[in-house]
GUVEXBA-758130 format. One record per residue (C-alpha): residue in three letters; x, y, z. Coordinates in Angstrom, 1 decimal, padded with zeros to 4 digits, m for minus. Layout:
BEGIN
+------+--------+--------+--------+
| sevo |      X |      Y |      Z |
+------+--------+--------+--------+
|  ALA |      X |      Y |      Z |
...
+------+--------+--------+--------+
This chain:
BEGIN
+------+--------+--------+--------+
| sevo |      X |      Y |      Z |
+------+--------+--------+--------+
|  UNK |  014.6 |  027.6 |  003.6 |
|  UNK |  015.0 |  024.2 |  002.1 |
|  UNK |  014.9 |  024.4 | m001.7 |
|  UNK |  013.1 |  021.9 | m002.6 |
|  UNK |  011.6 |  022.7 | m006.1 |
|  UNK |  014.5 |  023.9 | m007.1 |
|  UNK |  016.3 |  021.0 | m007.2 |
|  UNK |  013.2 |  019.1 | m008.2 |
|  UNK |  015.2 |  017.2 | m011.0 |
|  UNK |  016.7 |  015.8 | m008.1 |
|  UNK |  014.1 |  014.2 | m006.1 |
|  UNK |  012.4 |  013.2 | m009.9 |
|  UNK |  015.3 |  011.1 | m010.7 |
|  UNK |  015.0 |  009.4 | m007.6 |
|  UNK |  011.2 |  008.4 | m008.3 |
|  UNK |  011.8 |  007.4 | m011.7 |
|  UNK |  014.8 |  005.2 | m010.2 |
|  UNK |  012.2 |  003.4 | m007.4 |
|  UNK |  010.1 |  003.2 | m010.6 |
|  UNK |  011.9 |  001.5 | m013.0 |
|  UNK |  013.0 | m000.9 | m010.0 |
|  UNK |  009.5 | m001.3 | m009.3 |
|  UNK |  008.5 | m002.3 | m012.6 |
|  UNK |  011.5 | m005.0 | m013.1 |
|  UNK |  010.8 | m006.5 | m009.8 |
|  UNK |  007.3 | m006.9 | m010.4 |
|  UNK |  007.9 | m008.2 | m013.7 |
|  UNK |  010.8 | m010.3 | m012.8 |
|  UNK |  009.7 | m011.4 | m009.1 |
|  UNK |  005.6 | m011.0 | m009.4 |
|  UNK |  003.0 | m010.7 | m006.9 |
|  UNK |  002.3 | m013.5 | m004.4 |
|  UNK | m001.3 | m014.1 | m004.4 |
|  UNK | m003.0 | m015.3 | m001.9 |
|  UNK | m006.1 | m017.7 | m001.7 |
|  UNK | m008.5 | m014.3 | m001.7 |
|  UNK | m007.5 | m013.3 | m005.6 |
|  UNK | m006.5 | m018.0 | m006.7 |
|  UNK | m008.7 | m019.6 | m004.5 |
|  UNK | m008.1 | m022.7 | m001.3 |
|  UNK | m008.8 | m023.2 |  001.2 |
|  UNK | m008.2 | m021.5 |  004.9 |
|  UNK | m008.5 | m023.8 |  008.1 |
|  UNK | m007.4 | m021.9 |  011.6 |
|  UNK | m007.2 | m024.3 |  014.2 |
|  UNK | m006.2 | m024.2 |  018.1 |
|  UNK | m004.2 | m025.8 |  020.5 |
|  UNK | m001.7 | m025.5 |  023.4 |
|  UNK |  001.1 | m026.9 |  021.3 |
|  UNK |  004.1 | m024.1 |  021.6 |
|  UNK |  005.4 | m025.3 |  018.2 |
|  UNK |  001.9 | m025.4 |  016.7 |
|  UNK |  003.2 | m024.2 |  013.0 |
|  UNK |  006.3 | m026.2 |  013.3 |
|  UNK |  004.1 | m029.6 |  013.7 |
|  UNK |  001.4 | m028.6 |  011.0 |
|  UNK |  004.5 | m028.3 |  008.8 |
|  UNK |  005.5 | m031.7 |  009.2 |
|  UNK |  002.2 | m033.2 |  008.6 |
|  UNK |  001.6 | m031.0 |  005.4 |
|  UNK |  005.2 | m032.1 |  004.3 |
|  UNK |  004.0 | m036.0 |  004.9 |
|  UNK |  000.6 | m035.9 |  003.4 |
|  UNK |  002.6 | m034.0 |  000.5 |
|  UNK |  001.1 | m030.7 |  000.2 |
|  UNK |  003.3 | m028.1 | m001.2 |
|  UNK |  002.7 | m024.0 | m001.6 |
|  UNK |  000.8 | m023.7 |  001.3 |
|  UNK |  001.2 | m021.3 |  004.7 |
|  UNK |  001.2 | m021.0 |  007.8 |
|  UNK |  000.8 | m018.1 |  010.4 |
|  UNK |  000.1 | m017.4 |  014.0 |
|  UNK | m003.0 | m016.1 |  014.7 |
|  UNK | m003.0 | m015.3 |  018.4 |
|  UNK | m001.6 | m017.4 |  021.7 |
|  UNK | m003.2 | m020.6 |  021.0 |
|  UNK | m004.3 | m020.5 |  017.2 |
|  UNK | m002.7 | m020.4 |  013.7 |
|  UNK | m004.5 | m020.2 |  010.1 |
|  UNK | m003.2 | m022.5 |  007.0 |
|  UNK | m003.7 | m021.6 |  004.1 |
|  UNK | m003.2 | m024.1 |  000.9 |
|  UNK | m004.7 | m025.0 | m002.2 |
|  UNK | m008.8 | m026.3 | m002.5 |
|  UNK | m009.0 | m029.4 | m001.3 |
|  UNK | m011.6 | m032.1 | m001.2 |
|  UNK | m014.0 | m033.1 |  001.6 |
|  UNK | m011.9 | m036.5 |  001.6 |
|  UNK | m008.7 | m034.7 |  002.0 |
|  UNK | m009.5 | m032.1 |  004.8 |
|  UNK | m010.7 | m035.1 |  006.4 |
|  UNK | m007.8 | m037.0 |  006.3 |
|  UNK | m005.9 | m033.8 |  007.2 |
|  UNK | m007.6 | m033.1 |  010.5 |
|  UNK | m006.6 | m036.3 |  011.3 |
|  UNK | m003.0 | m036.4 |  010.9 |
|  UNK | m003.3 | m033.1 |  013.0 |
|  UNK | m005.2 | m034.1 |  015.2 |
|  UNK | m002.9 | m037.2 |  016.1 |
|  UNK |  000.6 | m034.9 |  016.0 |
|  UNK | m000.8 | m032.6 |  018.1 |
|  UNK | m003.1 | m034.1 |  020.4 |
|  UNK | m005.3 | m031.5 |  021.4 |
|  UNK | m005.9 | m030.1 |  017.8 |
|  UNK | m009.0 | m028.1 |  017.5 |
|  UNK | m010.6 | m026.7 |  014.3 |
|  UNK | m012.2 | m023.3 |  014.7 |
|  UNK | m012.8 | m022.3 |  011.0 |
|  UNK | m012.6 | m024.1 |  007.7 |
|  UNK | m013.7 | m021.6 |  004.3 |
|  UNK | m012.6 | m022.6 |  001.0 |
|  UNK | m012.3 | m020.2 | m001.9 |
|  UNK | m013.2 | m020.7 | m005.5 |
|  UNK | m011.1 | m019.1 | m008.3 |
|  UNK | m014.1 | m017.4 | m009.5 |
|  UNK | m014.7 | m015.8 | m006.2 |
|  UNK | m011.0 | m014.8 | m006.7 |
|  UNK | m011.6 | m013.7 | m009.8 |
|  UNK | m014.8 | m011.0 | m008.9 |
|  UNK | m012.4 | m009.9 | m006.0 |
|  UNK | m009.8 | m008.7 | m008.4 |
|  UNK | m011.8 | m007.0 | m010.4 |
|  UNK | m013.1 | m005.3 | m007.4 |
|  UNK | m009.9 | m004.4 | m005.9 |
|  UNK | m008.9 | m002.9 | m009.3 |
|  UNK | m012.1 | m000.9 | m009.8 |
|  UNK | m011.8 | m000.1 | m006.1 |
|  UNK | m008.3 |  002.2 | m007.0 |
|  UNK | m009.6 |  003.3 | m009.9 |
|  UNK | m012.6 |  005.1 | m008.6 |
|  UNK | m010.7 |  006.1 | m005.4 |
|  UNK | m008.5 |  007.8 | m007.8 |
|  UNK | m011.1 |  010.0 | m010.1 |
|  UNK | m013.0 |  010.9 | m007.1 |
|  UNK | m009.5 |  012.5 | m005.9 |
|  UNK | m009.4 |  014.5 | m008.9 |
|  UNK | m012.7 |  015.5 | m009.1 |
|  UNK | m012.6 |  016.5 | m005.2 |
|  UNK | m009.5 |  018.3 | m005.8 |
|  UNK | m010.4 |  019.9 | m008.3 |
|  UNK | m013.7 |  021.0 | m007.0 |
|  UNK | m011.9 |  022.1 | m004.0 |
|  UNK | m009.7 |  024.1 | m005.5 |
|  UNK | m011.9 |  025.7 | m008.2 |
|  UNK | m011.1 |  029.2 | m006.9 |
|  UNK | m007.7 |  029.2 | m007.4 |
|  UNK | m006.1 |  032.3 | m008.7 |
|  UNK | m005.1 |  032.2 | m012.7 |
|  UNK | m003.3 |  030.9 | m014.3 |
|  UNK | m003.0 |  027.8 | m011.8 |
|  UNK | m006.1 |  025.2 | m013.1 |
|  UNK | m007.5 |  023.6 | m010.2 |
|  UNK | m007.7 |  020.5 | m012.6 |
|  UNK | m003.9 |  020.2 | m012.8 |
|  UNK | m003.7 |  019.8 | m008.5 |
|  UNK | m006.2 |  016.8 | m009.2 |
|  UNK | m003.9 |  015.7 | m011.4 |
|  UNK | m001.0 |  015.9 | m010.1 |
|  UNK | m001.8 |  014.8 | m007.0 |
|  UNK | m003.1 |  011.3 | m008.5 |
|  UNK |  000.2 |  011.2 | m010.5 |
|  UNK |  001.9 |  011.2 | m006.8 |
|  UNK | m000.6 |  008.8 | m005.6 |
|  UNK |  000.4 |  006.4 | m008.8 |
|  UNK |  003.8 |  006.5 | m008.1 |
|  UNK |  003.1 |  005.8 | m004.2 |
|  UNK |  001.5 |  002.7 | m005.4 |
|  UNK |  003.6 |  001.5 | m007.9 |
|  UNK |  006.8 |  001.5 | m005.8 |
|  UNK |  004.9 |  000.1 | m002.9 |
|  UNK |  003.4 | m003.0 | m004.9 |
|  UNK |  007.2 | m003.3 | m005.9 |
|  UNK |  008.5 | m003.2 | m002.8 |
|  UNK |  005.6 | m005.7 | m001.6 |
|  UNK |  007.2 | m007.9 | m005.0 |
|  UNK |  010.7 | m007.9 | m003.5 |
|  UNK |  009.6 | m009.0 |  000.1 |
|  UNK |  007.4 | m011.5 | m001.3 |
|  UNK |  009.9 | m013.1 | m003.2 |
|  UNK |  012.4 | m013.8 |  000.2 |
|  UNK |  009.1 | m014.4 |  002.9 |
|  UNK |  006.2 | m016.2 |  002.1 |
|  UNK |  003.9 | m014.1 |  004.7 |
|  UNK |  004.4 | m011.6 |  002.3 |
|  UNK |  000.7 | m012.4 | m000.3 |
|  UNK | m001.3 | m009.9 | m001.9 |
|  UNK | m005.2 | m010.3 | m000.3 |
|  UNK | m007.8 | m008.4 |  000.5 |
|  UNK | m006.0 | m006.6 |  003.6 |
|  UNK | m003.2 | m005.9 |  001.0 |
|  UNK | m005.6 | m003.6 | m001.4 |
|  UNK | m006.9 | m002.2 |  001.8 |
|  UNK | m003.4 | m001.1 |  002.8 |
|  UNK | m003.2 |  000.4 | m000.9 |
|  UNK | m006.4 |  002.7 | m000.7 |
|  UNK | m005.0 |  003.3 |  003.4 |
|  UNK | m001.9 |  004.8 |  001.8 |
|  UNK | m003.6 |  006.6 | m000.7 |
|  UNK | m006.1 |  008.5 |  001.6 |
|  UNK | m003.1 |  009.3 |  004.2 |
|  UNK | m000.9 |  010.7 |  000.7 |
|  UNK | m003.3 |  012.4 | m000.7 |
|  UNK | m004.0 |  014.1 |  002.2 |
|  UNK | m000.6 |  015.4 |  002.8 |
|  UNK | m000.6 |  016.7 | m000.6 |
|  UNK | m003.9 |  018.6 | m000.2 |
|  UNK | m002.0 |  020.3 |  002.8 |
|  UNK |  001.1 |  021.5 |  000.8 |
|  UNK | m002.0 |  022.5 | m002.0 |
|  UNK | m004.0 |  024.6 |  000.1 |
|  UNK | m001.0 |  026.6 |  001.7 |
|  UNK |  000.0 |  027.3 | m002.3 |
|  UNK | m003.6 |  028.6 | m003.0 |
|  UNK | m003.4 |  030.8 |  000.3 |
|  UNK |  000.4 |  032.3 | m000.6 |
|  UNK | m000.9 |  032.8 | m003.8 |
|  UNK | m004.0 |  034.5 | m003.8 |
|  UNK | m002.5 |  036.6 | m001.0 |
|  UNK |  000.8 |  037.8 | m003.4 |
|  UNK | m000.8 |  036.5 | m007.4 |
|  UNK |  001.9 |  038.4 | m009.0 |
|  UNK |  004.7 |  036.3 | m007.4 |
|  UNK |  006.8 |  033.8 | m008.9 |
|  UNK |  004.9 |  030.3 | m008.6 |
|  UNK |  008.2 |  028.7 | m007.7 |
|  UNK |  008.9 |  031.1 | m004.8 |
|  UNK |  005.2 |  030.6 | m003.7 |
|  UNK |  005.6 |  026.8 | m003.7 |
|  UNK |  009.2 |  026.7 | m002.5 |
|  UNK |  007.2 |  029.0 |  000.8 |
|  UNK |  004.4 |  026.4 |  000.8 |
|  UNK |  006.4 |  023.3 |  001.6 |
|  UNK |  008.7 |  025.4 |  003.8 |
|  UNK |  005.9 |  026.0 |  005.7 |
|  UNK |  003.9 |  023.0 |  005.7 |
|  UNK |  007.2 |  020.2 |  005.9 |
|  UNK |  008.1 |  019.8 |  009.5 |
|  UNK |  004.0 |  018.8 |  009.8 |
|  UNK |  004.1 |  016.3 |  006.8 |
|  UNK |  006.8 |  014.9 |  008.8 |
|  UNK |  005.7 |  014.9 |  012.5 |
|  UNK |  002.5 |  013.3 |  011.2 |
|  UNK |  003.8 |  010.7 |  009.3 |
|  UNK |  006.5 |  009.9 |  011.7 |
|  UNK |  003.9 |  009.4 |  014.7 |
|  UNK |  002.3 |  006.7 |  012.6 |
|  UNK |  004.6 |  005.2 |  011.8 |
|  UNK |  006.0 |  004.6 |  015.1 |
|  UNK |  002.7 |  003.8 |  015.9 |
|  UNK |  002.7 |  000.8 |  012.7 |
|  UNK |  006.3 | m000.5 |  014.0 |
|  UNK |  005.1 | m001.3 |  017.3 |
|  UNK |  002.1 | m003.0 |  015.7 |
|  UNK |  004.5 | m004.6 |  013.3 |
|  UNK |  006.8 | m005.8 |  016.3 |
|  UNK |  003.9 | m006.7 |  019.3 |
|  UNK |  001.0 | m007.6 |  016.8 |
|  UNK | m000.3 | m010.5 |  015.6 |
|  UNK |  001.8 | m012.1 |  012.7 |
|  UNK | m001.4 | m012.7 |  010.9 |
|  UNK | m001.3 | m009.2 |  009.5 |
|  UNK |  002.4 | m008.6 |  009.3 |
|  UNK |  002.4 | m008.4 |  005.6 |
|  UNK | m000.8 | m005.4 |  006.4 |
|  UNK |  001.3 | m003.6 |  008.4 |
|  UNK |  004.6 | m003.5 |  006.8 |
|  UNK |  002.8 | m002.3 |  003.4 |
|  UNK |  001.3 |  000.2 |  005.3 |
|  UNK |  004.5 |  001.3 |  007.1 |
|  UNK |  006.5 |  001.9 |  003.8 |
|  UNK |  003.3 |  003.5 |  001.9 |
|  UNK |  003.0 |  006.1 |  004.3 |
|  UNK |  006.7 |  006.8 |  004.4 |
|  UNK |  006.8 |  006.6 |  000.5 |
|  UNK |  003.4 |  008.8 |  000.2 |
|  UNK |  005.2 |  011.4 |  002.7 |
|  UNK |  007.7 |  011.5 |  000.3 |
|  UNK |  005.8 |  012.2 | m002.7 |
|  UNK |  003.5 |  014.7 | m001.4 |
|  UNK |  006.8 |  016.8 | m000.5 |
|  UNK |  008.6 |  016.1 | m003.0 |
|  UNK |  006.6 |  015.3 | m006.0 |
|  UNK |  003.1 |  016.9 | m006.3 |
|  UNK |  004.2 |  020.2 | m005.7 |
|  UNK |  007.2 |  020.2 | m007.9 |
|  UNK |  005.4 |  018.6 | m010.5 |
|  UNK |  002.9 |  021.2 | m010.4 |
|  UNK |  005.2 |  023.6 | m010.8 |
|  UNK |  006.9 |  022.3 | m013.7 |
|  UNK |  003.9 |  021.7 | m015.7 |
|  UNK |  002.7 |  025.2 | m015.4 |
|  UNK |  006.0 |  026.4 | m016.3 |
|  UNK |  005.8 |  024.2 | m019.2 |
|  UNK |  002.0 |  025.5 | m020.2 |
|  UNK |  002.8 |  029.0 | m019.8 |
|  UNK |  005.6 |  028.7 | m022.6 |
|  UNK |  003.9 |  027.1 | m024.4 |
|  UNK |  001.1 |  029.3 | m024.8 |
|  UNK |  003.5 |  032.0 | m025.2 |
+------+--------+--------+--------+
């Protein structure tokens, strides 16, 4: 039997670690936003050109555009992505293209305002938030049976304290890759990748939960620690068949998919590992520690 909670101290040490990293490189490095949450404009184009990214550099470079990207977006097609330009300018842009690469073809031209930007963010952020209470209040409805003293309210809890620190290390880890690759922006794929990882964590957790309730209404006299050292015995090698099939799954996206969502991927790639993590080796010890803590207290 692998005892996991009771060297918890262990495994919280290392989250606080990924967490205080997380928090410098986000602080230090920041998030690279892209056009979805500042505003620009977007303009995919096609042609036969096998260095169609390498040529729409150059003309960007000459017409002196700076911050701006570029990424593959099937065989014959590639989106740019710069800052909100004028009628004029996209004009004169098509042009250059059109003359480096000959048979330059524009598919789709949008333009973002920051206001639109704006509205998105406060979406997104709403978007966790609520995704987040209706975990705990699911949770704990769920779980509303469990045997005393366990409060179904603390697995809500808990298990959204897992899900915080699932997110906060990813949006560091998405902080450090954006600082060394541009593909690496936060959009709206990005905050879809966040609430992906959170379903796909909390769900592991809820796994590990329910095998607790079950060894515990069946034996309420035994130590909680025994019961949830049993519970993640019992419920580990399918945390990590599951999460290990996906992501194999994600790294051949990540390695035979489009580049276009690259960034999408490999956010949801280390998410899921991180979120496998947690729900082993966070939720349930954290669970178990603040019971611990409650019951002395009340003592």
């Amino acid at each position: 039997m692998y005892r996991i909670i009771k060297k918890s101290w262990i495994w919280f040490s290392i989250s606080i670690f990924l967490g205080v990293v997380s928090i410098l490189a986000i602080a230090i490095f920041g998030l690279k936003f892209g056009i979805d949450y500042k505003g620009g404009t977007v303009i995919e184009y096609q042609t036969k050109a096998t260095d169609k990214v390498n040529l729409a550099k150059e003309v960007l470079d000459k017409d002196g555009y700076t911050g701006y990207q570029i990424k593959e977006s099937g065989a014959d097609k590639a989106i740019i992505k710069l800052k909100d330009i004028t009628s004029d300018e996209h004009t004169a842009l098509v042009k250059d293209l059109k003359s480096k690469m000959g048979d330059y073809t524009e598919t789709s031209y949008d333009t973002v305002g920051p206001t639109i930007g704006k509205d998105l963010t406060t979406k997104s952020i709403w978007a966790v938030v609520i995704a987040s209470l209706g975990i705990i209040i699911f949770i704990a409805y769920a779980f509303r049976k469990v045997p005393k003293p366990l409060s179904s309210w603390k697995f809500g809890l808990c298990a959204v304290v897992a899900l915080i620190h699932d997110l906060l290390i990813t949006i560091g880890f998405v902080a450090i890759i954006g600082h060394f690759f541009i593909w690496m922006e936060v959009d709206a794929l990005f905050v879809t990748a966040l609430l992906t990882i959170m379903g796909f964590s909390v769900h592991d957790t809820i796994v590990v939960y329910d095998r607790l309730r079950e060894n515990f209404t069946k034996n309420p006299h035994e130590d909680l620690e025994l019961s949830a050292e049993a519970s993640i015995n019992q419920t580990i090698v399918r945390s990590i068949n599951t999460s290990m099939t996906t992501i194999i799954v994600l790294l051949a996206m990540l390695v035979f998919g489009s580049s276009s969502i690259r960034h999408f991927i490999l956010t949801l790639v280390f998410g899921i590992f991180i979120g496998t993590y947690s729900s082993i080796f966070n939720a349930t010890p954290l669970l178990v520690l603040w019971q611990k803590k409650s019951l002395k207290l009340a003592k």
